[in-house]
N, C-alpha and C positions, 0 to 999 in steps of 0.2 A: 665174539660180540658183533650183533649186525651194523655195518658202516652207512651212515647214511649222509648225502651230500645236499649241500644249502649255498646255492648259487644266485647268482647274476652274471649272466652270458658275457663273453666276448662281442666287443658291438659298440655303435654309439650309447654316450652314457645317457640314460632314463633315470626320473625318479623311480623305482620301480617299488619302494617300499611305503610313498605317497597315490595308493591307491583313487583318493579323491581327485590328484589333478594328473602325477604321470607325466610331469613335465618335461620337455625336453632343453635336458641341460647347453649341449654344444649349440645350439641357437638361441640362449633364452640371452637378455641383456645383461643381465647380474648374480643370476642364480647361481651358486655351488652347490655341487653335490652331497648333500647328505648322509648320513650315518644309515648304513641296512640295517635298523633296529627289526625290522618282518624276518629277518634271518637269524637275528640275533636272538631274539623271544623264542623263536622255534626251536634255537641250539637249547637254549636253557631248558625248555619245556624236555625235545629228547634225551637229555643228559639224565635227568630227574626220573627217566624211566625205561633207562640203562643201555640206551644206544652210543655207539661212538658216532660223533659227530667232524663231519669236516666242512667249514663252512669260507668261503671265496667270491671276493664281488672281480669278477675278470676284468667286469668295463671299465671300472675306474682306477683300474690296478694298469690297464692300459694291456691286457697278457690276451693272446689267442687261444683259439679254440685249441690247436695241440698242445696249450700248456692247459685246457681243462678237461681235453680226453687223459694225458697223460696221468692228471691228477687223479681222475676219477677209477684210471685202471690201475695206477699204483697201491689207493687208496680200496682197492677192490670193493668200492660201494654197491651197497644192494639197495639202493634209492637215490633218486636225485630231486629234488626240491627246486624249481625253476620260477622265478618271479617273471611276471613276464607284462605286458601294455598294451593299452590299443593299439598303440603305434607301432610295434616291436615283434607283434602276436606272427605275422608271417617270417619273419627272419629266425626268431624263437623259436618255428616247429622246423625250421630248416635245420637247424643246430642240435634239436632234437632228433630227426631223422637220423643225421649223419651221426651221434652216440650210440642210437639203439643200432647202428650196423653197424658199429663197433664192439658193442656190448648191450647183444640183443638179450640179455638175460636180467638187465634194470629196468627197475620200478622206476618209471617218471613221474612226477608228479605236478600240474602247471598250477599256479596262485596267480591270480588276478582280478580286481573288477568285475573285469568282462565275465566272467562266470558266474556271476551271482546271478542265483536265481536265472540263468538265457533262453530268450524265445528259442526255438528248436531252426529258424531262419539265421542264426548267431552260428551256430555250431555246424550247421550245412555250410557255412562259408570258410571251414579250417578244417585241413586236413588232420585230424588226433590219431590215424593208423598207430601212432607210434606212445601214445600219453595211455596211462593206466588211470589215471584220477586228477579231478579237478577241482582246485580249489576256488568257492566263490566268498566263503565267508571268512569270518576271521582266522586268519592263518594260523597267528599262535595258541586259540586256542584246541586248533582241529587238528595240527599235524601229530602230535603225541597217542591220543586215541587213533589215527587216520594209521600210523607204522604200527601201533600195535595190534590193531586188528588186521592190516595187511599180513604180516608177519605171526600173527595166533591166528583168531578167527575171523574170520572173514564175514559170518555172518552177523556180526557188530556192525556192518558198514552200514546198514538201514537206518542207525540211529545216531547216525554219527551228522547233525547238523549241518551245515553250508557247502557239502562235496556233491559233486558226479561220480559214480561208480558204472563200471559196464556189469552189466550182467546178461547173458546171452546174446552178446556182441551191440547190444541198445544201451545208450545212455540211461539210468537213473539218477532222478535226482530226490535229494535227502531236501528236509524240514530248512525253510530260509525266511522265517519268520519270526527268530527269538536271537536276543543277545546276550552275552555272558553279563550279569549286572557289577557282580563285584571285580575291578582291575587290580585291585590289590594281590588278588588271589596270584596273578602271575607274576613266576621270580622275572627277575632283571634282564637285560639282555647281557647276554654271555659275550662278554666287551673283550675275554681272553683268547675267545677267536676271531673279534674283526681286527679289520688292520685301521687301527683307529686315527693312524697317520696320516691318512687318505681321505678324511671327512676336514675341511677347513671352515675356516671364518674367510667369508670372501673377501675382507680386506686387511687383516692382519697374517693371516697364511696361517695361525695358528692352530691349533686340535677343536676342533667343536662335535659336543655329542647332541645328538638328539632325544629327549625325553620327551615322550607321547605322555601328556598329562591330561587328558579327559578323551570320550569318543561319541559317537553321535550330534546331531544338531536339529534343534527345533524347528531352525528355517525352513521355508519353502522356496527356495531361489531356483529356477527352473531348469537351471543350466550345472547345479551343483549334484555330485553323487553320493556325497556324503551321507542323507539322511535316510537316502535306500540302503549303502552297504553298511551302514555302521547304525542305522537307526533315529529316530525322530526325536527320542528322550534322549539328556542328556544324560550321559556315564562320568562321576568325578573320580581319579582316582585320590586319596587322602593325602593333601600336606603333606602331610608326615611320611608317606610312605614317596610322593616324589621328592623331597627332602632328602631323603637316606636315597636314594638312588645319584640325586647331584654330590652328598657326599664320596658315594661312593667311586664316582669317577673321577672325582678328585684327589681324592685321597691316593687311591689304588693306579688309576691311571694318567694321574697328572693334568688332566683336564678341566680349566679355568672360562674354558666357553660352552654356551649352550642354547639350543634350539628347541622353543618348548611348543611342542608340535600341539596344536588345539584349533579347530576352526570357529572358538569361541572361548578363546583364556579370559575374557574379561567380561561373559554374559551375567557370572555369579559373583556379584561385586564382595561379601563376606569370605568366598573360599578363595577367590583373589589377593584379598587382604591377607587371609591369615597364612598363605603359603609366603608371600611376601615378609613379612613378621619373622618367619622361620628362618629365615635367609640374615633377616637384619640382626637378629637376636643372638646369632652365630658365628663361629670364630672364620668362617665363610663370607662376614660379610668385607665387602670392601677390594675382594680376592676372586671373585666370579661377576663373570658380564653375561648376558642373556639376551636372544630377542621371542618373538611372542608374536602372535598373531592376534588381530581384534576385527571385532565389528566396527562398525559407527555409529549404532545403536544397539543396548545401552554402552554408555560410556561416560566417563566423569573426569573432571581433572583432579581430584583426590585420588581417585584409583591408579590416573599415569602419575602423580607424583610418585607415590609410593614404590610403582614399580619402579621407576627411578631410582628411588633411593634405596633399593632391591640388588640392584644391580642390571637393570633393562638398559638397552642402550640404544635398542632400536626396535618402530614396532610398523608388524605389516598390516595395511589395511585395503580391503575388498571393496575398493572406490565405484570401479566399474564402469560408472557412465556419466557422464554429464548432463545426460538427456532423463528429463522427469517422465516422460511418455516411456522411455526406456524402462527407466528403473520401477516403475510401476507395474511396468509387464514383466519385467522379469522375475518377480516378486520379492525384490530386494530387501521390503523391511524398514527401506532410509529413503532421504530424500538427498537432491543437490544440496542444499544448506548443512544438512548434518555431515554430508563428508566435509566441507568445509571445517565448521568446528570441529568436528575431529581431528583433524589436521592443525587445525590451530592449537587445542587441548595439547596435543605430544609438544608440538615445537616448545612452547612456555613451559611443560614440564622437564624441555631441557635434551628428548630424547630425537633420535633423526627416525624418519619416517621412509616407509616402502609403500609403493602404492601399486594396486592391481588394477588394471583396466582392459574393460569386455570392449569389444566391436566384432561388427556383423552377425547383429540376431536377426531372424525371419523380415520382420517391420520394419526395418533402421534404413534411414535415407541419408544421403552424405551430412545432410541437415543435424543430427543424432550423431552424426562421426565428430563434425563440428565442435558442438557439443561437449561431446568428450575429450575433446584437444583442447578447447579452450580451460575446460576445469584441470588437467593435467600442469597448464601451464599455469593458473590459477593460484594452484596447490602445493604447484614445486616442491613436490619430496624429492628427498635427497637419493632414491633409487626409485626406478619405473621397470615396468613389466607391462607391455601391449600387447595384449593377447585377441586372436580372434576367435571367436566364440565355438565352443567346438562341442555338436550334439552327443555326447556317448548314451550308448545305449542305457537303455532304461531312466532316462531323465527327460521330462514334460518337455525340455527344448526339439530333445528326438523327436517325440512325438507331432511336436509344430513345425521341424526340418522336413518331416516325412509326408506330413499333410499337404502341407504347400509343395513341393515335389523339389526340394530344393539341393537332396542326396540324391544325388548322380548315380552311385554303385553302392559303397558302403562307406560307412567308416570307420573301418577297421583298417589298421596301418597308417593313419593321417595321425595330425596332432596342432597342437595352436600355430603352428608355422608353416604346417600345409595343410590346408584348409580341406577338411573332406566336404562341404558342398558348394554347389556351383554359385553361391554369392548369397543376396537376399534379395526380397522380392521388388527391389529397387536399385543394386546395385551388384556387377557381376566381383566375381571375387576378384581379377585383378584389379578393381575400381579398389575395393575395399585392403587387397595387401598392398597396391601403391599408396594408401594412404596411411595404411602403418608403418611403412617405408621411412616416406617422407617426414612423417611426424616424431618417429623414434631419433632422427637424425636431428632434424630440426631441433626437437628437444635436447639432446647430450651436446650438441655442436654451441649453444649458446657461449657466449664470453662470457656472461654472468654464470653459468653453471660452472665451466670451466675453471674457473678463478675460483670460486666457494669451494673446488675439489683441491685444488692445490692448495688453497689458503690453510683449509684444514688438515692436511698432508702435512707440512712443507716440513715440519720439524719430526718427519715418521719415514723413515725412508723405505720402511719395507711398504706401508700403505701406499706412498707414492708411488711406488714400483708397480702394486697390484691395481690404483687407477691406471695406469698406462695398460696394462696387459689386457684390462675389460674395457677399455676403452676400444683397443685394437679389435680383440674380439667382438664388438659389437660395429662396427665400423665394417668389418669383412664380412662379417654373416648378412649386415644389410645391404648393402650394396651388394651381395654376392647373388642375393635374393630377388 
């Protein structure tokens, strides 16, 4: 049986199975690491069509690259399956180099964003001597056709949607204009291979799984990648069917928390409901906690009670800016007022709030940064995330980073924490990261914050434990910066 391997490198830890943002975990404020459900979906799908599968996230497992050659020559794999980031894409083919001169006789294969659909000026900037195929589009549904025709025919590859194949040593690239419509169709993620120990709730230390419950987005936010790799229509998968999936982790793997991966869980206010319904109506309810990501438009306070009463406990929201001239250009969709009431909608539903916030687009004067600090403190959610705006390729911000001449080289290997361009057309980047600096700190150092975190702690000792540890970590990485 051919073996085939489903990694995440040795290395600092990425989102790597969060193609939209790709976050970087060891500097974000709050973030934990997530479930590789993009590895997990791929185990399932090869299983199903008779491969042995060995599937290992090394970065989070904390193991080196000789404990992932080792595996891979043990497991004498004739594929390797590499998730791979902006940020991460040079250290990634470094790691691949040094495999295939170990075991120059594996099929690589890279999944990433950055592949979708790439100008041919993306791919002059990386060296692939060593990569046999690339993945741009959806992973789980292309690596299953993608080994079988590696391994039968080869000349399937032509119609095999979202890859790069070589053929007489040039890149081709396949059809990157259609999405799979039904998600139902794919089995589960194969939970018997990750090490599900390893994915927590940032503040109880608990198990938390991730369920991808819809994909695509109608928005046009200039700075988001979503609606190229995954599409513009939204994809729902059925109630019912992400139902029987939270069962299923529960039941079979014990897991009473979860991450319901959507960049618009509550655009469909009816399939909102009625997933929520499912949960209430069930010997589940009362027993599972959840958080969810939302817009701030639309949004209702019927629909956060509910999740509420679902089991939601926390919901993230894509605040962004403070500044109306901002968020107008960035084609956000909302106004300052509606993040506002959105914020206000979750607190009186009872639930704690995560809030995301952009700085340094093209336009933005410290004025704009302002701005966005003052509504951060405004808003006071109980977790922040200050990001600086970071153009990846194939998103209208690229396009406006590139015009104003504001990309320096590239940006590939950068990420929200090091700024791949050299500021905005008002302010140099370190104008702009001494003032996420300052404001990250300013923000978490409050005696009013401080006390709302203990106060809510004080009778949880493990949560107390883990404010002090992000606390720390957030304290060393800015200042360190």
């Amino acid at each position: 049986m051919v073996s085939i391997a489903l990694v995440y490198p040795a290395g600092l830890m990425f989102q790597r199975g969060e193609d939209r943002c790709q976050s970087n975990i060891n500097s974000s404020t709050a973030t934990s690491m997530r479930a590789c459900n993009d590895l997990g979906y791929a185990a399932a799908v090869l299983k199903q069509k008779g491969f042995d599968v060995f599937l290992k996230d090394y970065q989070t497992e904390n193991l080196t690259f000789d404990d992932m050659l080792a595996d891979l020559t043990d497991r004498r794999c004739a594929m390797m399956m590499l998730a791979t980031t902006n940020a991460t894409v040079f250290s990634d083919l470094a790691v691949v180099a040094k495999i295939k001169k170990a075991l120059p006789e594996l099929c690589v294969v890279l999944k990433g964003a950055i592949f979708f659909d790439p100008e041919d000026g993306l791919l002059a900037q990386l060296d692939l001597t060593d990569v046999d195929y690339l993945i741009g589009g959806e992973s789980d549904f292309i690596i299953g056709d993608l080994a079988a025709a590696h391994f039968g025919d080869r000349s399937n590859l032509a119609a095999i949607g979202g890859i790069l194949y070589r053929d007489g040593g040039k890149w081709v690239k396949t059809d990157f204009t259609h999405w799979h419509d039904d998600l139902d169709d794919l089995p589960f993620p194969d939970r018997t291979l990750m090490n599900n120990a390893l994915y927590l709730r940032p503040d109880t230390q608990e198990k938390q799984a991730t369920i991808t419950t819809s994909r695509g987005c109608p928005s046009n936010c200039v700075y988001c990648l979503t609606p190229r790799i995954s599409g513009k229509r939204l994809r729902l998968r059925s109630p019912e069917n992400i139902f029987a999936e939270i069962r299923e982790c529960y039941e079979k793997f014990g897991i009473r928390n979860f991450f319901f991966k959507s960049d618009t869980f509550t655009i469909n206010k009816a399939w909102t409901t009625a997933l929520c319904d499912l949960i209430i109506a069930s010997p589940l309810n009362g027993k599972i906690e959840w958080v969810a990501n939302s817009r701030v438009n639309p949004i209702d306070q019927e629909t956060l009670v509910k999740m509420k009463q679902a089991g939601c406990w926390l919901v993230a929201f894509g605040f962004e800016s403070g500044s109306p001239e901002s968020l107008e250009k960035m084609k956000k969709g909302a106004t300052v007022e509606q993040n506002k009431a959105a914020a206000a909608m979750a607190k009186r539903a009872g639930l704690q709030v995560y809030g995301f916030y952009l700085i340094g687009f093209p336009w933005e004067s410290m004025e704009h940064l302002r701005q966005t600090a003052d509504l951060m403190f405004e808003i006071d959610a109980d977790y922040v995330e200050l990001h600086i705006a970071t153009p990846f390729y194939g998103t209208k911000l690229y396009d406006m980073a590139k015009a104003d001449g504001l990309i320096n080289e590239s940006v590939l290997g950068r990420d929200y924490f090091n700024a791949p361009t050299i500021g905005t057309n008002r302010l140099s980047i370190a104008d702009v990261e001494r003032f996420r600096k300052g404001i990250i700190l300013r923000y978490h150092l409050r005696p009013s914050y401080i006390w709302r975190k203990l106060r809510s702690a004080i009778t949880k000792p493990r949560v107390l434990k883990n404010y002090f540890r992000f606390g720390w970590r957030l304290i060393k990485n800015t200042v360190a910066r």
